[in-house]
N, C-alpha and C positions, 0 to 999 in steps of 0.2 A: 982304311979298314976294309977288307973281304966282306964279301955279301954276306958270307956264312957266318960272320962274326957278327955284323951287323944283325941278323937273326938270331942268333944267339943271344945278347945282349934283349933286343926288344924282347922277346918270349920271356928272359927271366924277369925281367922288370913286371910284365905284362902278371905273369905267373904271382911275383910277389905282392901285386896291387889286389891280383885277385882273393891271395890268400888273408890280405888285409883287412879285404872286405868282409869277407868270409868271417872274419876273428870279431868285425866289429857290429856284426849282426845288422839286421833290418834294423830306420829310427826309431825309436818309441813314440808310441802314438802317446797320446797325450790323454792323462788318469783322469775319466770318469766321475763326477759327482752329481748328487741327485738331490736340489733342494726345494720343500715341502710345503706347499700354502696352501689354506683356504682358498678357495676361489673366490673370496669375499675380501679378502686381504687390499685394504686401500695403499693404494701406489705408490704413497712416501715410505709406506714401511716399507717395499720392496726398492727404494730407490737405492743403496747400494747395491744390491744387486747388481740393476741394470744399470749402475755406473761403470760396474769392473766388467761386465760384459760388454756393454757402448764402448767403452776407452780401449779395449783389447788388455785388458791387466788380468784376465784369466787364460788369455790365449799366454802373455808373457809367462804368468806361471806355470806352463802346461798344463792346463788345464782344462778339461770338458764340462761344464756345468748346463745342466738344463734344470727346467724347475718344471715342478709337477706341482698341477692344481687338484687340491680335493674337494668336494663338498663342505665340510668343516673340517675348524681346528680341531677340534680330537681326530677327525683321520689324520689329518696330517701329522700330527703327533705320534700316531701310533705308527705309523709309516716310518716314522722314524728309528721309532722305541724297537721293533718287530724288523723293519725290514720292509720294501723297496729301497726307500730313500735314505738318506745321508745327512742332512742338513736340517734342522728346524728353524726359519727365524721368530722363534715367541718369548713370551716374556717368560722369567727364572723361575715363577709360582707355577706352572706348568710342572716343571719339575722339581719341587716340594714337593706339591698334590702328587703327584704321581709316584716318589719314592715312599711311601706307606705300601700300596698296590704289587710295588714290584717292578712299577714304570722307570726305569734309570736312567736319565737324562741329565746331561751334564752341560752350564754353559761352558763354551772356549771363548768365546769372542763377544767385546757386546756393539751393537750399534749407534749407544749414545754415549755421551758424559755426562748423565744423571739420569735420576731415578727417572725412568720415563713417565707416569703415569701422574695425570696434575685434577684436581680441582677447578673447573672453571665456574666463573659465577660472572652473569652481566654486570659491567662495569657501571652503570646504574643501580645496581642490587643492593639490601641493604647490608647481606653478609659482609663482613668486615675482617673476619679469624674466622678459624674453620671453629673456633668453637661457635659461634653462631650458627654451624649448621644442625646443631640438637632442634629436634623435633622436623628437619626438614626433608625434602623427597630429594634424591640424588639417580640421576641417572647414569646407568650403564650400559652398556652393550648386553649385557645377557647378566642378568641372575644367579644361572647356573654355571657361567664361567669362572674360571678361576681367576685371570689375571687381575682385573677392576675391582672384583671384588674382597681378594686379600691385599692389594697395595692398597684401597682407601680405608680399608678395617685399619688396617695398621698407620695410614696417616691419624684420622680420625682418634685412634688411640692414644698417641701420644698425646691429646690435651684434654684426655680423660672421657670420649666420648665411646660406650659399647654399643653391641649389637643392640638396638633398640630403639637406641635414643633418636635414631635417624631409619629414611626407609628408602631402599634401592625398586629402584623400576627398572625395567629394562625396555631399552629407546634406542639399540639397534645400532647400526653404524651408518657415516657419514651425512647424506642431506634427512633423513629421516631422524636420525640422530640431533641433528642440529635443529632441525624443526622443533622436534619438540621440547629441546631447550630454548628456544629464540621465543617459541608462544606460550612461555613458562605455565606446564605444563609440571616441567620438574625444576626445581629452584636451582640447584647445583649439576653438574654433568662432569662426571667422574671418568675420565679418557685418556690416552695416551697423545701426549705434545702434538705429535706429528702430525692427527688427526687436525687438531685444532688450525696451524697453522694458515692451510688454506684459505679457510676464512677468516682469519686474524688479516690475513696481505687482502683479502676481499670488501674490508672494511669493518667487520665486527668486533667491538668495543666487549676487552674480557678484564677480568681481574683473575691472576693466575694464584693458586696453593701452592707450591711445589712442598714435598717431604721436608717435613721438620726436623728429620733427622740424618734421612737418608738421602737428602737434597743431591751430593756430587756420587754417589753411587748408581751408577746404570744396573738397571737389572732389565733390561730388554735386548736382545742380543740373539746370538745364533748359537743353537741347543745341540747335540748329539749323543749319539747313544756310548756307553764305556766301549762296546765290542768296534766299534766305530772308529772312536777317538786312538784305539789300539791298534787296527787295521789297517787304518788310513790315515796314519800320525802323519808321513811328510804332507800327502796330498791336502788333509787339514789346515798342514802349515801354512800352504801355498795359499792356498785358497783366503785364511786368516791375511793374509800379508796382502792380496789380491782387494781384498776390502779396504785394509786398512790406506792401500793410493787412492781406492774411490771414493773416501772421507778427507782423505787432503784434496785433493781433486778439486772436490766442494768446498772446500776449504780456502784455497789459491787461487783456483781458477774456475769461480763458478759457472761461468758463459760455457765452457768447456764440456763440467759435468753435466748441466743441462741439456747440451744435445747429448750427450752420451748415453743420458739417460732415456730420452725422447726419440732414438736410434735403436736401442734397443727393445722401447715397447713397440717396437715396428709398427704406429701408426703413422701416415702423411703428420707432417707438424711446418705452422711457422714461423718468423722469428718473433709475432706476439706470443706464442706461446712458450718459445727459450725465454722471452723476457718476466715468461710468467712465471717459471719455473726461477731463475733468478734469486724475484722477490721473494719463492717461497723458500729457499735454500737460505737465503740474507737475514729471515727473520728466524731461521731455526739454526742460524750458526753456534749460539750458544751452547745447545743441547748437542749436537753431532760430536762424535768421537774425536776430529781432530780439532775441537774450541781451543785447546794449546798446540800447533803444526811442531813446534820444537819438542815435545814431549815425545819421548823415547818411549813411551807406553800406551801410545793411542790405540782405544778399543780392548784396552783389559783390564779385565771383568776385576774387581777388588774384592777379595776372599773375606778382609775384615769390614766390609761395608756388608757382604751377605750377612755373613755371623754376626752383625748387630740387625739385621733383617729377620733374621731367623728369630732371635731372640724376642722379638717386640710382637712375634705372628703368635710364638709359645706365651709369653708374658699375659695375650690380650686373650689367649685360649682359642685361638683361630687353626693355630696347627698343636693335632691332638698328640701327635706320636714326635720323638726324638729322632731330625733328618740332622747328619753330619752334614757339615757345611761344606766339607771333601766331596759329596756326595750329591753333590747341586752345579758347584763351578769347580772350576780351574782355570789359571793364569800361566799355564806351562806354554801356551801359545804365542804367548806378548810379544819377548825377545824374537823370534819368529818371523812374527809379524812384521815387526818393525825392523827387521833386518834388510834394508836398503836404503839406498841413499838418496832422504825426503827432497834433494833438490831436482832430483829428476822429474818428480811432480811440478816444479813452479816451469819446467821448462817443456811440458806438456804441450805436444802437438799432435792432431789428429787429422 
């Protein structure tokens, strides 16, 4: 072959690689998300989180996430409702409460497999049924919160107990929290699972409530605004599916998500403390989204477990005004979610 053919040949090769490129644009960087917490927010509740960031399951789903700390949950809430942020992880009565206002908040995804939000009473106490807690003090995180306060109204309810019969304190969250249930102070402590955990694996003797009705319906999960959930459907999607291997994760290979998670609160850590993390993932495996790993619906949210939520919040007089239960969650996510193939999680390497 002639040199001039030889050049010939390379140039258009060259020419058509370039036009390739040219057609197939710069890579895309990878979509943006912004998710919202208190700065008070204890560590288990953010543990998926920094599982699907620890493990790289948000980098696999193209994904950018950072999370933004507020002062409190109503910032972060409204950061959501309004704008910076993207993501809420709080409980579903956030967004009741907030649909009367105008606040529209929708769950897509939940963090557990059941109601999160339990009654605890020392395991020496003489409470025995939550009707035994008429006439008694029951702590919560805040008074003025909405999560503690409408999920125990509505436990409470169901066995005929109203506002009155009992009387809520507010005792703050985690060692403070527990103090002044532990030096009974307040007879019951009305919190969500995850909190308790820690010290359940630390050696504290509980006797657990869960919902009597509402027992395998999660309502703690990850909230978003409609304009949100419309904007940023795929990236949603990813992100929902991104969680859902950091729940098998925990699930299969807990050693795993332990560091993963303990990597990404970027402190020094050592293996006493993966082994702590562990026992505290082993005793809460019940409650976490993937308690069934075969379940083709892990971490969605149950439409007909709200609507008998909603119904029990209206029945007991807790929520004054008519919230569609469309209007709170959606399960458009699920399939989503769980669209990949759960063996990849058992064969997890990092």
């Amino acid at each position: 072959m002639s040199n001039a053919l030889v050049h010939l040949v390379r140039n258009t090769v060259m020419g058509a690689c370039a036009m390739l490129l040219l057609a197939q644009g710069p890579a895309a960087a990878d979509d943006a998300l912004t998710v919202a917490l208190s700065q008070n927010t204890p560590p288990l509740m953010n543990a998926l989180n920094l599982i699907a960031a620890g493990a790289g399951f948000y980098k696999q789903e193209h994904l950018d996430v950072t999370t933004s700390r507020l002062a409190h949950g109503s910032d972060a809430f409204q950061a959501c409702v309004h704008g910076p942020a993207d993501i809420c992880p709080v409980g579903i009565e956030e967004g009741i409460a907030g649909y009367p206002r105008g606040d529209f908040m929708k769950m897509f995804l939940t963090r557990a497999s059941k109601f999160g939000y339990v009654i605890a009473v020392l395991d020496d106490s003489p409470i025995k049924t939550l009707a035994d807690l008429k006439g008694k003090t029951i702590g919560v995180h805040s008074i003025t919160g909405t999560s503690p306060v409408l999920a125990t109204k509505s436990s409470l309810a169901t066995v005929g107990l109203k506002e009155g019969d009992y009387t809520f304190v507010a005792i703050g969250m985690n060692d403070s929290a527990l103090g002044m249930f532990t030096s009974g102070k307040v007879q019951a402590a009305a919190l969500p699972m995850y909190e308790l955990i820690p010290y359940m694996v630390g050696g504290l003797k509980l006797r657990i409530f869960h919902h009597p009705i509402l027992a395998d319906s999660a309502n703690a999960g990850y909230l978003a605004s409609p304009a949100t959930l419309a904007g940023r459907h795929d990236a949603i999607a990813r992100f929902s599916r991104a969680i859902v291997k950091a729940a098998l994760l925990v699930r299969l290979r807990p050693e795993a998500a332990a560091r993963a998670l303990l990597t990404a609160d970027g402190k020094p850590f050592t293996d006493a403390d993966v082994a702590r993390k562990v026992a505290e993932f082993t005793a809460w495996q019940d409650d976490l989204p993937a308690a069934d790993p075969g379940s083709r619906r892990i971490a969605t949210p149950s439409v007909a477990g709200m609507q008998a939520y909603l119904k029990i919040l209206k029945d007991a007089g807790d929520l004054k005004a008519d919230v569609p239960v469309s209007a709170v969650v959606t399960d458009e996510f699920g399939a989503a979610a769980n669209d990949f193939d759960h063996k990849t999680i058992e064969n997890f390497t990092k």
